[in-house]
C-alpha positions in Angstrom: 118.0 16.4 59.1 116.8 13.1 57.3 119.4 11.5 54.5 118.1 8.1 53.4 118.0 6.0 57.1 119.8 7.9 59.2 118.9 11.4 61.5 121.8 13.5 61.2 122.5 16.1 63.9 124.2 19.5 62.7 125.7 21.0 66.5 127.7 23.7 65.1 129.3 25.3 61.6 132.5 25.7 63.4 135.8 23.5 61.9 139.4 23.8 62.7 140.1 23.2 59.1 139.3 25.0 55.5 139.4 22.4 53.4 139.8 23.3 49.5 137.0 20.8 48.7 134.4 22.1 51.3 130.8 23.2 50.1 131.7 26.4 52.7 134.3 27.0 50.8 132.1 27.7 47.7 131.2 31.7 46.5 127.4 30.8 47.4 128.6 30.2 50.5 125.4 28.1 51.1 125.5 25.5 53.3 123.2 22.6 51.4 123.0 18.7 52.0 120.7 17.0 50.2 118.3 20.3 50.2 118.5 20.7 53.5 120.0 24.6 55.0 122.8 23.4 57.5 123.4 27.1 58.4 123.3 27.7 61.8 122.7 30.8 63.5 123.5 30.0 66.8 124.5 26.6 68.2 121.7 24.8 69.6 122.0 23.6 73.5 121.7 19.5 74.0 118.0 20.5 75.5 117.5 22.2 71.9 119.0 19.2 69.9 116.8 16.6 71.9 113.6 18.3 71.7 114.4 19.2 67.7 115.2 14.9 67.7 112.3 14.1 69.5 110.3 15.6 67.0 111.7 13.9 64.0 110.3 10.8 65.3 114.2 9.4 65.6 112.8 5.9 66.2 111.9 5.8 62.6 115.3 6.1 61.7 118.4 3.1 61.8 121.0 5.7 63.2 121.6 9.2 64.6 124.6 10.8 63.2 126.5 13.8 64.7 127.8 15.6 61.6 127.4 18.7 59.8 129.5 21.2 57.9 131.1 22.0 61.5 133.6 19.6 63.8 131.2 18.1 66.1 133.3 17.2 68.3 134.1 21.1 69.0 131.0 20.8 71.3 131.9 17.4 72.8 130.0 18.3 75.7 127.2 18.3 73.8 127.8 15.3 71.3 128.2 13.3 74.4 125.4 14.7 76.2 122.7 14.1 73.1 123.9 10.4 72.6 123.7 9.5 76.1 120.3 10.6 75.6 119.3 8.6 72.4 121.2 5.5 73.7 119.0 5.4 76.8 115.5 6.9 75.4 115.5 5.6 71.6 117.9 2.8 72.1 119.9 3.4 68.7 122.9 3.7 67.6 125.0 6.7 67.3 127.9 7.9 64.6 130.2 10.3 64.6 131.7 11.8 61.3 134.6 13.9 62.7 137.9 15.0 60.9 139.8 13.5 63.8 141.0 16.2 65.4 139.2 16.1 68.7 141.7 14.7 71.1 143.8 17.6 69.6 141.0 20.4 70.1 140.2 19.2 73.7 143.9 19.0 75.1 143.0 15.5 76.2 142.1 11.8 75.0 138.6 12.0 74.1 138.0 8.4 73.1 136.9 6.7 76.4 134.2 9.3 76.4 133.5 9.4 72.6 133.3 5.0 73.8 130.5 5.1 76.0 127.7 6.5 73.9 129.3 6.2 70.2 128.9 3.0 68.3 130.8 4.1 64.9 132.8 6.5 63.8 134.4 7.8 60.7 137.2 9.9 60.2 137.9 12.1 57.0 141.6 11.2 56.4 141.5 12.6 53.0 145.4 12.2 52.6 148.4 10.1 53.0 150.7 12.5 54.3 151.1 16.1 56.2 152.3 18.0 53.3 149.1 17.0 51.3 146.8 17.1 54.4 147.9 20.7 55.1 147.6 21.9 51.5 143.5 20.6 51.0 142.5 20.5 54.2 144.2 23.6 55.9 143.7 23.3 59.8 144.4 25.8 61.5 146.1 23.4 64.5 149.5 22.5 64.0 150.7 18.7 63.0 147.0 18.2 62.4 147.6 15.1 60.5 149.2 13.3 63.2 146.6 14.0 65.4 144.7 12.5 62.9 146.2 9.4 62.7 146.5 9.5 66.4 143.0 10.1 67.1 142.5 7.0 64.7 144.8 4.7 66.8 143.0 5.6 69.8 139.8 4.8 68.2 141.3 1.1 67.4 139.6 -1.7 69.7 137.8 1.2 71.7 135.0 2.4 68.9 132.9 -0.7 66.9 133.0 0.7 64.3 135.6 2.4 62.6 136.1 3.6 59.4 138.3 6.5 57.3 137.5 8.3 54.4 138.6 10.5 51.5 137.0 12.9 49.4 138.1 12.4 45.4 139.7 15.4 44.9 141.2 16.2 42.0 144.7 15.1 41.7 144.5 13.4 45.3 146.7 9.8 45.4 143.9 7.5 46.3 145.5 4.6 46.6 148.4 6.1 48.8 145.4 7.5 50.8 144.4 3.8 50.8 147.7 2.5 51.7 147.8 4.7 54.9 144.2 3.4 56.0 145.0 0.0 55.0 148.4 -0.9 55.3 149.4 1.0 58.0 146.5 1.6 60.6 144.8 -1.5 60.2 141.4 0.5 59.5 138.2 0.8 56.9 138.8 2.7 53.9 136.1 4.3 51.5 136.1 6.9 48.9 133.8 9.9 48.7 132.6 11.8 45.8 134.1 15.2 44.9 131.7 17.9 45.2 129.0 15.6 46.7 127.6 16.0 50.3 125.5 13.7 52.1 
């Protein structure tokens, strides 16, 4: 799915956590970003997701992004699989918006792999502590948060582009959010709008 520049690749509507501020989360239950029906009804195979690219004519796009209201990197099989693929056939660059989880999920550093066919990635920190992490964001893994920051220190000198974010929650520190990205992991900070996706 097309959002300004950038092709956007939706593997899966599978996520470790249940955050409070997640469009899922809504009574709808629909699954929208910028009109576009993220619902999945089975999780396409990387053949799938590179014919469905091919068709969207990816070289008229700046990026492809794997992201969608799932954690793509549940399927890193296949997030590594498709990039290979659009590194070598479309020669562009690749992003991965992840909740930072991954390494956690797969048992195993993922990084060196995430390395070779991802050029940025962004990671939804979306709090400056464990106690506020676990109360918006609810994972379902345990210390989730220091995986988080983990996965992020990994990330460090490995990815070329690295950035975290935060979703304006209501009541949500930003600035000690800030402080965390900052001051203590050296990375990217930006802010994200409350109750806007995409």
């Amino acid at each position: 799915y097309p959002i300004r520049r950038s092709l956007y690749v939706n593997l899966t509507n599978r996520c470790p956590n249940r955050c409070t501020f997640c469009p899922r989360a809504r009574p709808d239950g629909q699954l929208l970003v910028k009109g576009h029906d993220l619902h999945l009804e089975d999780e396409p195979s990387a053949d799938e997701m590179l014919t469905a690219l091919a068709a969207a004519r990816p070289q008229n796009y700046e990026e492809v992004v794997f992201c969608g209201f799932g954690e793509p990197t549940l399927r890193l099989d296949v997030v590594l699989q498709v990039a290979r693929a659009v590194k070598n056939r479309w020669r562009l660059p690749t992003r991965l918006n992840t909740n930072g989880q991954g390494s956690a999920l797969a048992g195993r550093d993922i990084v060196p792999e995430l390395a070779e066919v991802i050029d940025a990635v962004s990671v939804s920190l979306n709090a400056p502590d464990a106690e506020t992490y676990n109360r918006l964001c609810r994972p379902t893994i345990p210390n989730a948060f220091t995986a988080v920051c983990d996965f992020l220190r990994a990330c460090k000198g490995r990815i070329g582009s690295l950035r975290t974010t935060a979703v304006a929650v209501p009541g949500l520190d930003l600035e000690a959010v800030r402080r965390v990205a900052e001051d203590e992991l050296g990375l990217d900070f930006s802010v994200r709008d409350y109750n806007v996706v995409g």
